[in-house]
C-alpha positions in Angstrom: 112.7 221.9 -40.1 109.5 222.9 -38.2 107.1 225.3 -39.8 107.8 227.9 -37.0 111.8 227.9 -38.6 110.7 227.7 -41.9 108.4 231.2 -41.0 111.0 232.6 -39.4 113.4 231.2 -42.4 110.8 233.4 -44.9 110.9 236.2 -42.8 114.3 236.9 -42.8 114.7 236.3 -46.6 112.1 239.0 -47.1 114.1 241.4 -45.0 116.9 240.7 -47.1 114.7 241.3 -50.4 113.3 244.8 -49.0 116.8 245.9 -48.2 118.1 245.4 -51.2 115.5 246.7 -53.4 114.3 249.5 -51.4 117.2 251.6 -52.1 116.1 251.6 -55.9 112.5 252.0 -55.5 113.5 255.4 -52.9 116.2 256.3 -55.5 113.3 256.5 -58.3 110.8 258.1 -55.9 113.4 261.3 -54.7 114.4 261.5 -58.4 110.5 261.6 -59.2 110.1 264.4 -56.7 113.0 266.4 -57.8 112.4 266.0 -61.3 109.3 267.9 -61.5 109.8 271.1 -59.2 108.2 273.8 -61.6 111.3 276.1 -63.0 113.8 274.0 -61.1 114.9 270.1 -61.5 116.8 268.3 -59.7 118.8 264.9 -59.0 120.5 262.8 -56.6 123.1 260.3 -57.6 122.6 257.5 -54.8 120.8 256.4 -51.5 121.8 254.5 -48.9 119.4 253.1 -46.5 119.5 252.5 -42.9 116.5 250.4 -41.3 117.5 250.0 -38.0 118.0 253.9 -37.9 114.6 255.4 -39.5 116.7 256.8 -41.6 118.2 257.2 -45.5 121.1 259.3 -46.7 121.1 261.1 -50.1 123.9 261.3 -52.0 124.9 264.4 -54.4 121.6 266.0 -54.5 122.1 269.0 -57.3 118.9 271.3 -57.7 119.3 273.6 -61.3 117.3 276.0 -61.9 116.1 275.0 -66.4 117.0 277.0 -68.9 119.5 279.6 -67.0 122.7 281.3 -67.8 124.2 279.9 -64.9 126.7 276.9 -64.7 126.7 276.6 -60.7 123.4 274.4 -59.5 121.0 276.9 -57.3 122.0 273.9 -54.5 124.5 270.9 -54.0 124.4 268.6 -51.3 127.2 266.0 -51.4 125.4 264.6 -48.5 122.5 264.4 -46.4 121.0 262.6 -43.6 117.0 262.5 -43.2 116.2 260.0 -40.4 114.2 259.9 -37.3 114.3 262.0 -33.9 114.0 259.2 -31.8 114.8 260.7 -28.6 110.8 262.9 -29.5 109.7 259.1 -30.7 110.0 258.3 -26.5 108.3 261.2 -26.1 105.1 260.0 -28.3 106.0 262.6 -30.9 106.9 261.1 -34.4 109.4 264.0 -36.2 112.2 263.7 -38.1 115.8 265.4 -38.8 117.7 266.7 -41.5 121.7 266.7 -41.4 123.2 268.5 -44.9 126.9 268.2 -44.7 128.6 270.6 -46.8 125.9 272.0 -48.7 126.6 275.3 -51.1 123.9 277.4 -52.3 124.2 279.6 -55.3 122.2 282.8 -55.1 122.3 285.5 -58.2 120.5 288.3 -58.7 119.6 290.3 -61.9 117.0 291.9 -63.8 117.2 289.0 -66.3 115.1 286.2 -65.6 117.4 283.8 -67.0 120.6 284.8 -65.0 118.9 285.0 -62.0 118.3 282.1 -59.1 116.7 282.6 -55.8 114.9 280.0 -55.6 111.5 282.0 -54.8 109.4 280.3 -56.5 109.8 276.7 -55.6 107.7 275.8 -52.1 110.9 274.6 -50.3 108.7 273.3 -47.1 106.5 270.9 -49.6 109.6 270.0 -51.1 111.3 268.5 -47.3 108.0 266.7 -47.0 108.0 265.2 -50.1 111.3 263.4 -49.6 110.3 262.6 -45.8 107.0 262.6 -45.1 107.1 263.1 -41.3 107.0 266.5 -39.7 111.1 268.1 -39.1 111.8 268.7 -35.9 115.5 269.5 -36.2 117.7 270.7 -38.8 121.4 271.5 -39.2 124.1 272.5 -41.5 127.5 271.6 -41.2 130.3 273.0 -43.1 128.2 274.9 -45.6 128.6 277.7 -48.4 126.1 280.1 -49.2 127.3 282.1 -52.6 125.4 285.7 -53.6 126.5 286.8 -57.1 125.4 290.4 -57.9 123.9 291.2 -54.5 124.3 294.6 -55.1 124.4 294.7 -60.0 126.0 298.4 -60.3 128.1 298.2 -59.5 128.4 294.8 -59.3 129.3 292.6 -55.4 129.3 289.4 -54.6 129.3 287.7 -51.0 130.7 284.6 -50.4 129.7 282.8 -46.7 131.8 280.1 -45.9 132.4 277.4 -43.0 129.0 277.8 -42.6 127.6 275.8 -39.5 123.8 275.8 -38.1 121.3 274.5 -36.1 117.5 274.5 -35.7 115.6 272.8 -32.9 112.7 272.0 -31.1 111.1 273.3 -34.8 107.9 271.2 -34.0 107.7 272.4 -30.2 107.9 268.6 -29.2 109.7 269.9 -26.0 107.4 272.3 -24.5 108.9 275.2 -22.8 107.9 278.3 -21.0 107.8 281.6 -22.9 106.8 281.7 -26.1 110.0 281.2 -28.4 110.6 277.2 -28.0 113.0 276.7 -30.8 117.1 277.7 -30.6 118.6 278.7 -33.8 122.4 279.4 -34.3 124.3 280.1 -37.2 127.9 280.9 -37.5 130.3 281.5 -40.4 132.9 283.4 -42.4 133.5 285.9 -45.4 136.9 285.5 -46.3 136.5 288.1 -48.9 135.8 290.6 -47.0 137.8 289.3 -44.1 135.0 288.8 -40.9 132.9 286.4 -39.3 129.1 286.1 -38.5 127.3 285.1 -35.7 123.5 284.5 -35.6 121.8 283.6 -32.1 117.8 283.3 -31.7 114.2 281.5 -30.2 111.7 281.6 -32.5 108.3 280.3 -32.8 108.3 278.5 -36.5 104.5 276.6 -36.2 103.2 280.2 -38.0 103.1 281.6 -41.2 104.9 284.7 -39.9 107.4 283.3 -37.1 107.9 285.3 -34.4 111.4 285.8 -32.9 114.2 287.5 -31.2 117.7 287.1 -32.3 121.1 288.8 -32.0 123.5 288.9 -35.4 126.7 290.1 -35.7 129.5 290.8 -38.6 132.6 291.9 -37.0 135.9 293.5 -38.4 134.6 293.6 -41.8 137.7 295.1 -43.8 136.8 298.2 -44.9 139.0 298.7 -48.5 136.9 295.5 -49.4 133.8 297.5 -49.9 135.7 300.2 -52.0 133.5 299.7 -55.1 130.4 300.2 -53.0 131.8 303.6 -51.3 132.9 305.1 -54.8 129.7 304.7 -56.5 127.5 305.5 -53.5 129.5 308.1 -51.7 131.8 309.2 -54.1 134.7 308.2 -52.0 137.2 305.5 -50.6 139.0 303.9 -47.4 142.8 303.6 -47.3 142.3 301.2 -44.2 139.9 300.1 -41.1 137.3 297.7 -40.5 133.6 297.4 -39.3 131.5 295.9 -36.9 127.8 295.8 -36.8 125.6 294.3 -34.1 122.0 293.9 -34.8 119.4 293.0 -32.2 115.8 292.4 -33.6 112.5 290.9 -32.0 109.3 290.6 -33.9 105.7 289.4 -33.1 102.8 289.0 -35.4 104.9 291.1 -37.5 105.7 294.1 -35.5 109.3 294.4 -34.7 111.3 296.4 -32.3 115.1 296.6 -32.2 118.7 298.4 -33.9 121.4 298.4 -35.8 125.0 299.4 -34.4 127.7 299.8 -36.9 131.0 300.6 -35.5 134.0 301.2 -37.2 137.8 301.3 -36.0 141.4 302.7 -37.6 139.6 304.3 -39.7 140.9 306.5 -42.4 139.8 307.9 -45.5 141.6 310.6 -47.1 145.1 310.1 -48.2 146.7 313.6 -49.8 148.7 311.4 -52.7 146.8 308.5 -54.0 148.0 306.1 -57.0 145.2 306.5 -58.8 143.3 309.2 -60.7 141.3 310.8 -58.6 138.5 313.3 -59.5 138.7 317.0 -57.9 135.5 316.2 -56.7 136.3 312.8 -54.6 139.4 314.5 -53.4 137.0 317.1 -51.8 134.6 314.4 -50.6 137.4 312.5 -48.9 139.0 315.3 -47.1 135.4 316.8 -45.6 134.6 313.2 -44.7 138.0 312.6 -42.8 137.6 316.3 -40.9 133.8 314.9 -39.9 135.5 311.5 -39.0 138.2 313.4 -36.9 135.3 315.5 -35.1 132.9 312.9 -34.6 135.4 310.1 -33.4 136.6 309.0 -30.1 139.7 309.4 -30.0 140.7 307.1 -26.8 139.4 303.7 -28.5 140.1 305.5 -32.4 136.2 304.6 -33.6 133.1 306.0 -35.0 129.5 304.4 -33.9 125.8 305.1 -33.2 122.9 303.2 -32.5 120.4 303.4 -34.6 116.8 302.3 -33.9 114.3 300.5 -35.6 110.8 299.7 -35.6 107.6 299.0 -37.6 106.9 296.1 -39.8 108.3 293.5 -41.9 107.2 295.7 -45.0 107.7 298.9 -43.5 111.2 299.0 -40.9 111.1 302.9 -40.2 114.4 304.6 -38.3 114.8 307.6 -35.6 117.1 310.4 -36.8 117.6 312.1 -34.3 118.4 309.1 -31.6 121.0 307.9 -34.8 122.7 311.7 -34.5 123.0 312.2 -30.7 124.3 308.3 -30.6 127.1 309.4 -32.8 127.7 312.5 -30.6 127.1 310.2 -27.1 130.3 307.5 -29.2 132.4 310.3 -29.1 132.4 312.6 -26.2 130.3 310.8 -23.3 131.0 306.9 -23.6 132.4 304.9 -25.9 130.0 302.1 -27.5 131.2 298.7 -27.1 131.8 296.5 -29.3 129.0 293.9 -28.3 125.5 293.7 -28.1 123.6 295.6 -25.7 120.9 293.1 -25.1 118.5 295.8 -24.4 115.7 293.8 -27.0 113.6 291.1 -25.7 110.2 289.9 -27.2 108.3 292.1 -24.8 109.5 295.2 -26.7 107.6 293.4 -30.5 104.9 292.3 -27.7 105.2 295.7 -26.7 104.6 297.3 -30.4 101.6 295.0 -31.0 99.5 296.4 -28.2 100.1 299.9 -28.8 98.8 299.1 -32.6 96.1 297.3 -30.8 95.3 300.3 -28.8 95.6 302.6 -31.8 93.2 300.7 -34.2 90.3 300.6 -31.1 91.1 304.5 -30.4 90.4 304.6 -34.5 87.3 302.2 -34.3 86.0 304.4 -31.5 86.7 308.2 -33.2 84.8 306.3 -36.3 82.0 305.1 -34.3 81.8 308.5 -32.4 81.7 310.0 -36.2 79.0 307.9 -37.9 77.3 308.8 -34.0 77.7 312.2 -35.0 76.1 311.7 -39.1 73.2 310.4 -37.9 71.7 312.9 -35.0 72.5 315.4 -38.0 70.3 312.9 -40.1 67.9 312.9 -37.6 67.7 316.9 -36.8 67.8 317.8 -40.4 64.7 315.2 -40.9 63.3 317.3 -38.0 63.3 320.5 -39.8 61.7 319.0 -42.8 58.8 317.8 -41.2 58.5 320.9 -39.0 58.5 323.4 -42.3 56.0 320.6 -43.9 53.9 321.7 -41.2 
């Protein structure tokens, strides 16, 4: 055999070699990782490598939070796909992708440190580098479940989103576009216990630490007798039948946000004269003014009650109008219907919008200061006058 075969002969048993014992050395590695994650741990079971891809698939990743009252692991992954965007490789970019197939991901909430999980206070975006040190450029979830346990503790409801399906793109920017929200995100899913569906839509811009973005979400025919729990300890009252819609528009930049809320509800009804149960005189009173108000306020040609109610302000400060909120229900029900969709009335121009008039505010409140300290010092100066003239 020539010494060029005999090279080529080597190389190919080395290939061999590194194939079959790079799966345990990247098994030990993302174990390593995981193991060591502050209040949380974590493990994956196998991984299968794919060289001619870029790319490796992890095989029942579990994430727990330690020493919690909870059985169900804060995340479980039976699979997922990390690997190489190689359509942004031709591109000269070098970004990766993330594909979780069914993932669930256990939320709970309580005052009780050890029964609650939300995964706060693990640095998520560290933790994706970690396990592929390349920059994402894409992520998606298909056929998901996202589980939130004590949402709401007294009284208690949970929320259960499944067939949960999601996409992220273009999270790098590798395809420039015009405008200044490159990446799509979508998001669909249902909530069979309360009987609707969601719908997310959005661009963002994700290379900050406060993205900006403008998205439409929607929940639609939301049953209302599933939130009964909610209505009797919170309004003192309950619905015998009829659902709810709500369509939110929202757009934010550098933390100013502009947009509304637009709950809408249909068939209706709240007061029933003979209910099964034991109710209170004071309900029974509750439930028959709030079906009179529904019966004023509703239209009566499409049987709903809605409004629009705007928002604005910041991410740690979301303020509402009243009055807009009032004459919206009044405009439902004797001028025009709402419909049940979204207005698309909200575009980033409107957060864009909100940050100049704060811009504008704090120079008209660095210029009244200005004129102020202005103002201290020819007082400085004529009182110093006075002195010196009476030291004369």
């Amino acid at each position: 055999m020539k010494r060029t075969g005999k090279i080529l002969l080597a190389l190919v048993v080395l290939i061999i070699i590194a194939r079959l014992l790079l799966p345990y050395f990247v098994l030990r590695y993302v174990n390593k990782v995981l193991a060591d994650m502050g209040s949380y741990t974590g493990h994956i079971e196998d991984v299968d490598i794919a060289l001619l891809r870029g790319a490796y698939q992890i095989d029942d990743l579990r994430i727990q939070k330690i020493n919690n009252k909870i059985k169900e692991p804060f995340l479980y992954i039976p699979k997922s796909d990390l690997s190489v965007e190689w359509k942004s490789l031709f591109k000269g970019k070098l970004v990766g992708e993330v594909e979780c197939y069914e993932p669930e991901l256990n939320f709970a909430f309580s005052d009780d440190e050890a029964a609650s999980q939300t995964g706060a206070e693990v640095d998520w975006t560290q933790l994706v580098k970690d396990l592929l040190p390349i920059q994402i450029n894409r992520f998606a979830v298909i056929n998901g479940r996202v589980d939130l346990t004590s949402l709401i503790s007294q009284p208690r409801a949970d929320v259960s989103l499944q067939q949960l399906n999601g996409e992220i793109r273009n999270i790098r920017n590798v395809e420039e576009k015009p405008g200044s929200l490159p990446s799509p995100v979508w998001a669909t899913g249902n909530m069979p216990g309360y009987g609707g569906t969601m719908r997310f839509n959005a661009n963002m811009y994700l290379l900050k630490p406060m993205p900006d973005f403008n998205y439409n979400l929607e929940f639609r025919d939301v049953q209302l007798v599933k939130i009964n729990n909610l209505a009797r300890e919170y309004a003192n009252l309950d619905f015998e039948r009829g659902t709810v819609s709500v369509y939110n528009e929202m757009a934010m930049n550098d933390g100013k946000l502009a947009g509304y809320i637009k709950p809408l509800t249909k068939d209706m009804k709240i007061f029933k004269l003979n209910e099964n149960e034991n109710r209170s005189v004071g309900r029974f009173f509750t439930e028959l003014v709030a079906q009179v108000g529904t019966a004023v306020l509703k239209n009566q040609k499409k049987d709903q009650v809605a409004t629009r109610i705007p928002l604005s302000g910041t991410v740690d400060n979301i303020e509402t109008a009243v009055w807009p909120t009032i004459f919206g229900v009044l405009r439902n029900a004797y001028v025009e219907a709402f419909r049940g969709e979204f207005d698309n009335t909200i575009t980033f121009k409107d957060a864009l919008e909100n940050v100049k008039n704060d811009f504008k505010a704090k120079r008209a409140e660095r210029k009244a200061e200005r004129q102020e300290r202005r103002e201290e010092r020819k007082q400085e100066r004529k009182e110093r006058r006075e002195e010196r003239k009476q030291g004369k």
